[in-house]
C-alpha positions as CSV (number, residue, x, y, z in Angstrom):
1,X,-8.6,12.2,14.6
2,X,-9.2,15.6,13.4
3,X,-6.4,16.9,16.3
4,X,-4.0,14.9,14.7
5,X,-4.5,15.9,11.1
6,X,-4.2,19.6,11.7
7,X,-0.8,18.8,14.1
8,X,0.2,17.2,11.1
9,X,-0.7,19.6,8.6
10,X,0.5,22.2,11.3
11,X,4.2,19.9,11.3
12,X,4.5,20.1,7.3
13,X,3.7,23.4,6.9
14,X,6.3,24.2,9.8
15,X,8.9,22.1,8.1
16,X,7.7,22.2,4.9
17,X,11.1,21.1,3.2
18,X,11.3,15.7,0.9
19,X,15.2,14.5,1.3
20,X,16.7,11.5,-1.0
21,X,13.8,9.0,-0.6
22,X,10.8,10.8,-0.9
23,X,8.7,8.0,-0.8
24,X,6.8,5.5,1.8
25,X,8.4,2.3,2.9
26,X,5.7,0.1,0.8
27,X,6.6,-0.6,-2.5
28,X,4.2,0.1,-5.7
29,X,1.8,-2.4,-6.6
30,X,2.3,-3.5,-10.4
31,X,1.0,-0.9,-13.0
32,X,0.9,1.8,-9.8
33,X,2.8,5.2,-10.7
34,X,3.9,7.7,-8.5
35,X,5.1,11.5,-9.2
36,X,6.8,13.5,-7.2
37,X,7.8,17.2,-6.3
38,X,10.2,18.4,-3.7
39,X,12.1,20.8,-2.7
40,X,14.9,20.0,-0.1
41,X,17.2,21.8,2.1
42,X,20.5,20.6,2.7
43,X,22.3,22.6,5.6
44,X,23.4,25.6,3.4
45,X,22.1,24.7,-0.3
46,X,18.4,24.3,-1.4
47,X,17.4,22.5,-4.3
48,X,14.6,20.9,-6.2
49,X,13.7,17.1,-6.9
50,X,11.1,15.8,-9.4
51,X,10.5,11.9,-9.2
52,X,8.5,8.8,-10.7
53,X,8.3,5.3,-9.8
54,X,6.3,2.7,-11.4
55,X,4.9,-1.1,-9.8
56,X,6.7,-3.9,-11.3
57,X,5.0,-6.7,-9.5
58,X,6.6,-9.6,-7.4
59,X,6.9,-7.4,-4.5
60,X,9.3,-4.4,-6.2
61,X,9.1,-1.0,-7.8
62,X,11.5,0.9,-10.2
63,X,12.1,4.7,-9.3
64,X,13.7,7.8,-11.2
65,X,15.2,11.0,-9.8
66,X,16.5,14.4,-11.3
67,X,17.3,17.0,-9.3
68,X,18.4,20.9,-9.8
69,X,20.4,22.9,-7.2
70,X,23.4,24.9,-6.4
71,X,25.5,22.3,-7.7
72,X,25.9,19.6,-10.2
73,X,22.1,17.7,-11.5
74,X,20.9,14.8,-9.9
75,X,20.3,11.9,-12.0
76,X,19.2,8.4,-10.0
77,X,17.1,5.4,-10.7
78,X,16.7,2.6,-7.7
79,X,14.8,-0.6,-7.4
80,X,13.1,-1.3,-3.9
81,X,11.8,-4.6,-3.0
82,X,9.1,-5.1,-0.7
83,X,10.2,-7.6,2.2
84,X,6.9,-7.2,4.3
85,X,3.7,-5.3,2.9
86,X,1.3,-5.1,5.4
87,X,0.4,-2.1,7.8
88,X,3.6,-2.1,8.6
89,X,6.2,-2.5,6.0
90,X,10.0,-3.6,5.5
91,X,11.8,-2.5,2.2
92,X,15.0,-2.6,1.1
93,X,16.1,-0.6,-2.4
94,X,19.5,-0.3,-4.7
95,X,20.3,1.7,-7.2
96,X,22.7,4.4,-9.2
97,X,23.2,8.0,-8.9
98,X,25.1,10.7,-10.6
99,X,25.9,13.9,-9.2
100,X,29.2,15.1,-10.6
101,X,30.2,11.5,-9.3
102,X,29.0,8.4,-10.1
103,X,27.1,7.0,-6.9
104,X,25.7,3.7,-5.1
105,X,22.9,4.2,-3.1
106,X,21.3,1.4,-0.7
107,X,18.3,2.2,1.4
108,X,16.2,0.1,4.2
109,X,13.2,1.6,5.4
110,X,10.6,0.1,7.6
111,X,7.1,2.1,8.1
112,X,3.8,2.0,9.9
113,X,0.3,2.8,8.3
114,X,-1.7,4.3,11.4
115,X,-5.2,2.7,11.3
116,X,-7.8,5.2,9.4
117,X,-5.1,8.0,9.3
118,X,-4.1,8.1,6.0
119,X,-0.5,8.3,7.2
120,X,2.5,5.7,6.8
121,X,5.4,6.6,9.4
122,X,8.6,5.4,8.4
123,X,12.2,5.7,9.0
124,X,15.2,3.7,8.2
125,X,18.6,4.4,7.1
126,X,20.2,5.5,3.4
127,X,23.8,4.6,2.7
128,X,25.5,6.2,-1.1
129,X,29.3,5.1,-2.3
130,X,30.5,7.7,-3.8
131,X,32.8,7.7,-6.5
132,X,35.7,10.2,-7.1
133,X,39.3,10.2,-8.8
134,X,41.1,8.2,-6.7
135,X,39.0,7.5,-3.9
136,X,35.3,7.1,-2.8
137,X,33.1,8.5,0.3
138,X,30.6,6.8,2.4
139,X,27.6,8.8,3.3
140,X,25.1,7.5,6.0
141,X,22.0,9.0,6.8
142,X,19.3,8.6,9.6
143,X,15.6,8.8,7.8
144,X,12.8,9.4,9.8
145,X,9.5,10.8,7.5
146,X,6.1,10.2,7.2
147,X,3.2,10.6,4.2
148,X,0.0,11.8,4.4
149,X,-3.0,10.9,2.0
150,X,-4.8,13.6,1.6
151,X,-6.8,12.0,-1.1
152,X,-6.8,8.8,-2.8
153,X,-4.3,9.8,-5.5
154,X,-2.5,13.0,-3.7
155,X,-0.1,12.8,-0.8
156,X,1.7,15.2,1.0
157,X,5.2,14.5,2.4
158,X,8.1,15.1,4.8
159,X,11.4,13.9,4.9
160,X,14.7,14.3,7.6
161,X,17.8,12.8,6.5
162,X,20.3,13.3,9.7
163,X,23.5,12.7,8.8
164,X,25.9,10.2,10.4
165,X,28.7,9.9,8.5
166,X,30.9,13.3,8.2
167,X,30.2,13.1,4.5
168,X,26.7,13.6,5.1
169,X,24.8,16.4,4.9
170,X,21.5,17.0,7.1
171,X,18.5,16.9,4.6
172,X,15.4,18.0,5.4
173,X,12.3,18.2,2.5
174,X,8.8,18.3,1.8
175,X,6.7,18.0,-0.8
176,X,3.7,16.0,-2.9
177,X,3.4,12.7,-4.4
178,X,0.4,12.4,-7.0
179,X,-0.5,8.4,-7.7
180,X,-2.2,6.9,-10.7
């Protein structure tokens, strides 16, 4: 077990980059609050995310997202439901973006808690609409990331977003999540 934490730790400091979800595939139990920081890389632009999220209860959670790079601010909020909750998890989120457009954004991601670990696997895919005069884009990413609980309330993450679509930029990211 301790070979697999240090490849871990070993991976994240390697590729220490969290990408648009920058969170696990369960969903926050009611009153539970997450915070986040990240930075991200996205092909040619770097910039810098700082998140929330808070448990509503009945299986869902409510996020927020602001984020400072190169370009226009980031400004998102999403609601993910929980479909399974168990060691290994199936959620599926909506929500609203803005960055110099106004935005959809749908997410499914399913993860894996490995037994005694600390650490959810997860992957999945995330899907925006993008509005802009006149027409709209379509960007589809490939998530594959993971989370490691370092300690009860702090967690280190890492994110890769692979693009599909042409509109889609590859996203790679790292970061912490602090829960209360």
């Amino acid at each position: 077990m301790k070979t697999l934490r240090w490849i871990l730790i070993s991976f994240l400091l390697v590729g220490s980059l969290s990408a648009q979800v920058f969170q696990p595939a369960k969903v926050l139990s009611q009153g539970k609050f997450r915070v986040g920081i990240n930075p991200l890389l996205m092909e040619e632009s770097f910039a810098f995310y700082i998140h929330g999220g808070v448990g509503l209860g009945s299986r869902m959670d409510l996020g927020f997202k602001l984020g400072f790079g190169e370009g226009d601010a980031y400004f998102g909020a999403d609601i993910d439901y929980g479909i399974l909750i168990q060691q290994f998890s199936l959620t599926l989120g909506g929500g609203l973006h803005h960055c110099g457009v106004m935005g959809i954004d749908v997410t499914i991601k399913a993860g894996y808690d490995i037994p005694s670990s600390g650490v959810e696997i997860h992957g999945g895919f995330d899907f925006d609409i993008n509005f802009h005069e006149g027409n709209s884009t379509s960007p589809l990413w490939f998530l594959l990331g993971l989370e490691w609980r370092v300690r009860s309330m702090i967690a280190v993450v890492l994110d890769v977003e692979i693009g599909v679509t042409e509109e889609a930029p590859n996203i790679f990211g790292g970061g912490i999540n602090l829960y209360f």
